[in-house]
N, C-alpha and C positions, 0 to 999 in steps of 0.2 A: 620624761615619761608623758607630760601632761600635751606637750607639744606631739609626740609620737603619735596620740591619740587622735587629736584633732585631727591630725595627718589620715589615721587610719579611716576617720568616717568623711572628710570628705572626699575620699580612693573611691568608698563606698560608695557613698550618694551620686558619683559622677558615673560609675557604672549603670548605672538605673537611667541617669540622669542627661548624658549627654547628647542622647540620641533628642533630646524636647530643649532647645536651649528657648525655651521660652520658661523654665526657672532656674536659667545660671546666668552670671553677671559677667561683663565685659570680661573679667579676670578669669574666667572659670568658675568660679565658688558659686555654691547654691545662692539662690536668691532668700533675703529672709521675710517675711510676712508679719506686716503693724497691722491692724483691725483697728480702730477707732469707729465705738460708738458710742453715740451722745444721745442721751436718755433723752426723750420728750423733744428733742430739734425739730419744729416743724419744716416744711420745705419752701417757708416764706422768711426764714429765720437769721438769713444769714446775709450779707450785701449784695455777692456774687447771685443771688435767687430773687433780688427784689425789694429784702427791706429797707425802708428808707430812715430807720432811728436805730437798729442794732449797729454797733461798731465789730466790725469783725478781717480787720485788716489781713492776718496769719491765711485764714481759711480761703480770703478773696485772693490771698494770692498764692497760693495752693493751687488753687482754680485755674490760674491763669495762668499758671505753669503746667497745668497736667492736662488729664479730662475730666469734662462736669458733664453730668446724667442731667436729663432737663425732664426727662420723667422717666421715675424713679420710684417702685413703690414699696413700701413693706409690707410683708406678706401677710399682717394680722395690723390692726386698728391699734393694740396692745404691747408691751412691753414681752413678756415670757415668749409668746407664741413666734415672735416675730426671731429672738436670739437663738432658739430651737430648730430653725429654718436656717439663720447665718452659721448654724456648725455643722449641719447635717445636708444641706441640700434639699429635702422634705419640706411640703406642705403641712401647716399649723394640722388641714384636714386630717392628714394621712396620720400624722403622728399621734391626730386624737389629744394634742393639745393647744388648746382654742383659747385659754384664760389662763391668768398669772395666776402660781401656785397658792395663795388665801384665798383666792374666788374657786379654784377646784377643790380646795376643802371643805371652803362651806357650802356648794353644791348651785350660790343664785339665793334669789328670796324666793319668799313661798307665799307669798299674795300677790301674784299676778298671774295671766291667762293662762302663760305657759310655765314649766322649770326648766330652768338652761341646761341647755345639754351636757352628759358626764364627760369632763376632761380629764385626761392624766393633768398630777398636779406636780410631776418632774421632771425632765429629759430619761429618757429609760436609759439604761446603762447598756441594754443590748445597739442602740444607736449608735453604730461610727463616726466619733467626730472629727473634726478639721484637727485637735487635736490630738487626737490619738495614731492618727495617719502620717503629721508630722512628729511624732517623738519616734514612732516605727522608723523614721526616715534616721532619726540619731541629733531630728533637731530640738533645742530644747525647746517647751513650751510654759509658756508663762500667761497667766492670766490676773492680772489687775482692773478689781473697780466693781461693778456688777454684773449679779448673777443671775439670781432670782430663778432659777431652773430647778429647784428642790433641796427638802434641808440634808443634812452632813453625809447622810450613805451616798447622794448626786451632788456632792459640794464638785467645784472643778478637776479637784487633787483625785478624784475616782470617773473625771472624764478623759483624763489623755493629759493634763497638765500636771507640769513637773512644780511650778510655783502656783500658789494661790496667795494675792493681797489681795482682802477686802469683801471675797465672793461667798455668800451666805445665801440664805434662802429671803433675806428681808426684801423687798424692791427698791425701799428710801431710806437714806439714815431720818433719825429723829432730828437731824439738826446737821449742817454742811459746817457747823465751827465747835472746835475742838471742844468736848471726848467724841465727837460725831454719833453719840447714843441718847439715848435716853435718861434719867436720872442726872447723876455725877461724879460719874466715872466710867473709864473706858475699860469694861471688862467683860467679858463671853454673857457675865450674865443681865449684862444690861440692854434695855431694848434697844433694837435695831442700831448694834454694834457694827464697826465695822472695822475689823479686826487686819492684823498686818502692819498697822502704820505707827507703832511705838517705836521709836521713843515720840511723843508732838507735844507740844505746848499751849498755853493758851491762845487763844485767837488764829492758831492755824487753822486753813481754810481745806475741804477735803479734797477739792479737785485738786488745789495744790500738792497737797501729798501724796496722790494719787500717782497725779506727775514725779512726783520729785521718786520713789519708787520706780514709777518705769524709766525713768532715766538711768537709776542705779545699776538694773536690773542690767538694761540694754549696754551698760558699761563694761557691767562684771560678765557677760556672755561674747561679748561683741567677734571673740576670735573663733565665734561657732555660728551656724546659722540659726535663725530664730524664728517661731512664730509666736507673734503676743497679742491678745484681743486685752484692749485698754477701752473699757468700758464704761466712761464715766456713768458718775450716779446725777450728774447736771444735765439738763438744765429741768431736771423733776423738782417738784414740791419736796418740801419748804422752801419756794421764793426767799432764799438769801445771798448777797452776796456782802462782800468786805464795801465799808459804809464811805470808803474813799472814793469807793466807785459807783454806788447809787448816788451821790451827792453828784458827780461827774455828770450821768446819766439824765437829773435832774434840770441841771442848766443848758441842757440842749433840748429843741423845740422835738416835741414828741411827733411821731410819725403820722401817714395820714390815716393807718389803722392801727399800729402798733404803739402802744403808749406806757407801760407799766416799768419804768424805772430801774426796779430792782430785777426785775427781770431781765432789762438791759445790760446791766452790773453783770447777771451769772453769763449771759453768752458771752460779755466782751471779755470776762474771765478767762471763761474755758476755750477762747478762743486765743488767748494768751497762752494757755497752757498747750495748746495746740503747737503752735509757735514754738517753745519751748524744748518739744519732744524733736520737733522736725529740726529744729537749730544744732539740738543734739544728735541725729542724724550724720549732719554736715560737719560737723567739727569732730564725728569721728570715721570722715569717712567711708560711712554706712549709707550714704543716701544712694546714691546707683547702685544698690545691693539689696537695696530694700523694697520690695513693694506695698505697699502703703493704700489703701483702703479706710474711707473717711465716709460713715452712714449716721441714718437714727434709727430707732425700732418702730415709732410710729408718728405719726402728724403732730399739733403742737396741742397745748392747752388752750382752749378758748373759752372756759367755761369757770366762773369765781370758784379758786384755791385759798382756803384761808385768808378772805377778805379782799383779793385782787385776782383780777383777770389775767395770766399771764401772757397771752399772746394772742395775734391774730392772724389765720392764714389766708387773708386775703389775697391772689383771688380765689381760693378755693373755699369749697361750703364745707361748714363745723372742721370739727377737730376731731382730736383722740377719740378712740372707744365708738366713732361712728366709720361707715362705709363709705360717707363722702368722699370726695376728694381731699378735701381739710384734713380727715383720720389718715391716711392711706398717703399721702407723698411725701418724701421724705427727701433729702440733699443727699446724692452721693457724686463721690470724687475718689481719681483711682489717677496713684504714679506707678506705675508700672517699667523699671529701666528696661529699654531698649523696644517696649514695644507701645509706650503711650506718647505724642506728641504734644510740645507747647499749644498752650489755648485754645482746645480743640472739644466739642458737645456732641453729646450724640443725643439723640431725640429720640431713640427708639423707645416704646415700655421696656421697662426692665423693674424685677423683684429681687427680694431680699436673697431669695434662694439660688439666684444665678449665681452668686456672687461663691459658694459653697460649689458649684458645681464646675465654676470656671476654672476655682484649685484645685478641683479634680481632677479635669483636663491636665492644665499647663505641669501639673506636678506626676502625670501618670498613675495616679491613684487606683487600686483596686478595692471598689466594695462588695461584701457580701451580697449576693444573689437577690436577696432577703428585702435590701436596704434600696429599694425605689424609691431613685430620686426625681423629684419634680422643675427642678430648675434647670438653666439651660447657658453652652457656655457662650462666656462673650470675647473670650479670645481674638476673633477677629474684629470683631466692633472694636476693643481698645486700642488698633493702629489702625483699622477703616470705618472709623464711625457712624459712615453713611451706608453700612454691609448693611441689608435688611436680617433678621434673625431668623425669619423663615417659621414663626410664634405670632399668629392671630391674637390667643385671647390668654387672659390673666385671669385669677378665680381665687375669691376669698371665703371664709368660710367663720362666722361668728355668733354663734349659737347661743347668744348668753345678752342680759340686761345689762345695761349699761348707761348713766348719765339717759341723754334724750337718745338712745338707740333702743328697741328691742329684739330680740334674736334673728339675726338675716343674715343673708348670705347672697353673696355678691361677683361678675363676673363683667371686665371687658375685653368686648372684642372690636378688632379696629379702631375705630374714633366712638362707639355706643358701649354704655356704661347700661346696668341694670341690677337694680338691688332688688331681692325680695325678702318680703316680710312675715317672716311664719305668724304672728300675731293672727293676721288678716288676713292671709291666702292672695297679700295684694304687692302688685310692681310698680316699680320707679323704673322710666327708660330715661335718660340725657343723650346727648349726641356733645360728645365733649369737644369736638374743632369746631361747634359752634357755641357753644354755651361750655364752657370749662367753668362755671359755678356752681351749675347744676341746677340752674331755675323755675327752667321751664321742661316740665314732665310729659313725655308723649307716647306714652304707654298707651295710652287712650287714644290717639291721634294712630298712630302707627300700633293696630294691635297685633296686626300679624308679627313684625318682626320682635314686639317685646313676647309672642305667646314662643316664637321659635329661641329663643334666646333662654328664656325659663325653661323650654326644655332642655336645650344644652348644658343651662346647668345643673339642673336635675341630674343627669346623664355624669356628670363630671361626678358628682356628692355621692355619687353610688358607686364611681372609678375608685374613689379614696379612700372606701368606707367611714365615710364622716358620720360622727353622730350626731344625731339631732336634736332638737326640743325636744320633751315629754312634756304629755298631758298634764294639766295641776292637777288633775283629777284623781281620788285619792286608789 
């Protein structure tokens, strides 16, 4: 009977399906869909992007077997906004959510010029997601790792996902080594639980189990097609890893910006576990069947976490939670069977949200009317990387305080970047094929093109209806 079934839904999918074989595999059978993202990965993080002290051998060759994005960017500074965008297609703007669901409850601080602008603090339920598109299709959907999209009425299991490990409303566990909570014990009511992974033991590591989960998963499904977003909770705060491997980390000369050890320990980790997932892949089979999709949600940390800096994203300026370059680039790599080729980059801009719109495309997807998406696909880019995408400009939108940022909003187009500053009614222009650090500001130099550029994006923030700053004023 169990077999009849599987028979009956891939009859099904193939009717829909056959006319687009850009998601069936050599065999016929649906294509199935891995999402890997890695919390906090800056776009300088990994070997294949440039660093010169992370070890990340799995991922570099990953790379160099598929295609790598060489700019790449996420669609929010931020963790929430940016995952909101990878299941929906939608702007952080449009969606009205700008900040991770603790920062839209407690609204911003109330001693400064402005107050951050009102975000939703969940993924609406009305939102069509990548998941809910593929279980309509008959495939199963599984989601391990993190969520941080709202608490239990938007946990995953009420987004389109048939399994939930792990996915809660917290953004970090209290601790990456077992109970992975707070207090001393692993239980719903302990902080920042992260539930799914019982039975564990002492000194297990979470990204491990995380893995070891989706492997099981991908096991126990494997004679069906899949789509699973494995979303580790690494390489975020708490700076830990297993102390075999900071010691490791330790005896090698530190890099010529990146230097913080334990830091180096969680990527060469999760980059192990990266390994790991795809080895599993192969050994059952699954890898020309599968496409595979490898991001982060935003730029790296560069700013003291609990007494150490963890990363640097040289060359790009600042990190998380700002509009630099540093906040904003992120690593992606995409195996795509039968339409991505060995060692192959594409340099065009690309955001978070293409990536939502391209499984739109390649899977024939219908959304509601309603549900205007902002991303754009890249279909052709992934077997002609040199297609231009026929997309000028890129536009972000961050309403809120943050580390050394204050509420701006930001847009490029072409090789010029422009950030504005609600604080001050003031711009930052860069010309990034000359200056990718961002150093030299020539808003003042060139006022014409920074005054036409503010108003294009003016012009956008009003397309999306983004919300903006309010007055502190009482």
């Amino acid at each position: 009977m169990k077999h009849q079934l599987v028979t009956l839904v891939f009859l099904l999918l193939g009717l829909r399906q056959l006319s687009n074989p850009t998601c069936i595999a050599a065999d016929d059978r649906p294509l199935n869909v891995l999402m890997i993202v890695i919390d906090d990965l800056g776009g300088s993080d990994l070997g294949c992007y440039g660093s010169d002290y992370y070890q990340t051998p799995h991922l570099d060759g990953f790379a160099a077997n598929n295609l790598r994005f060489t700019q790449a960017y996420a669609a929010a500074p931020v963790c929430s906004p940016t995952r909101a965008s990878l299941l929906t297609g939608q702007s952080p703007a449009r969606l009205q959510l700008t900040i991770w669901h603790e920062g839209a409850v407690r609204g911003g601080p109330t001693d400064e010029k402005l107050r951050d602008a009102v975000s939703r603090s969940a993924l609406p339920l009305e939102s069509v997601t990548l998941a809910e598109l593929f279980h309509q299709r008959g495939y199963f959907t599984a989601h391990i790792g993190k969520w941080h999209l709202g608490t239990a009425t938007h946990y995953p299991e009420n987004q389109g996902f048939d399994l939930n490990v792990g996915g809660t409303h917290w953004g970090a566990p209290a601790t990456f080594f077992y109970p992975f909570a707070g207090g001393f014990s692993a239980s719903e009511e302990s902080p920042r639980y992260v539930p799914g992974l019982m039975p564990s033991d002492s000194g297990d590591y979470l990204t491990d189990r995380l893995t070891d989960r989706a492997i099981e998963t991908i096991t126990q499904v494997r004679d069906r097609p899949f789509f699973m977003s494995l979303w580790y909770h690494t390489v975020h705060s708490p700076i830990e890893a297993p102390a075999d491997l900071v010691d490791a980390a330790r005896q090698r000369p530190a890099g010529a910006h990146q230097k913080d050890p334990t830091y180096a320990a969680m990527v060469a980790r999760m980059d192990w576990n990266v390994g790991r997932v795809l080895q599993s892949l192969e050994e059952q089979g699954l890898t020309d069947r599968t496409i595979v999709i490898v991001t982060s949600d935003n730029g790296g940390v560069d700013v003291p976490v609990r007494y150490t800096t963890p990363t640097n994203n040289f060359p790009h300026r600042s990190g998380k939670g700002t509009l630099y370059e540093g906040g904003l680039r992120v690593p992606l790599m995409i195996s795509w069977p039968g339409r991505t080729a060995r060692g192959t980059t594409c340099h065009i801009p690309v955001t978070s949200q293409d990536l939502a719109v391209t499984l739109h495309k390649a899977f024939d997807f219908d959304l509601p009317a309603e549900q205007v998406v902002d991303g754009m696909s890249l279909l052709e880019q992934l077997s002609k990387p040199t297609t231009q995408l026929g997309r000028e400009t890129l536009y972000w939108h961050f309403p809120h305080y943050y580390t050394r940022m204050t509420p701006s909003s930001a847009l490029r187009h072409q090789d010029w970047k422009l950030i504005y500053r609600y604080e001050d009614n003031a711009v930052e222009l860069y010309n990034l094929a000359d200056d990718p650090s961002e150093s030299k500001d020539l808003a003042q130099i060139d006022l014409a093109r920074a005054t036409a550029l503010r108003a294009q994006l003016d012009s956008w923030l009003k397309s999306v209806n983004a919300n903006l700053p309010r007055s502190a004023s009482p």
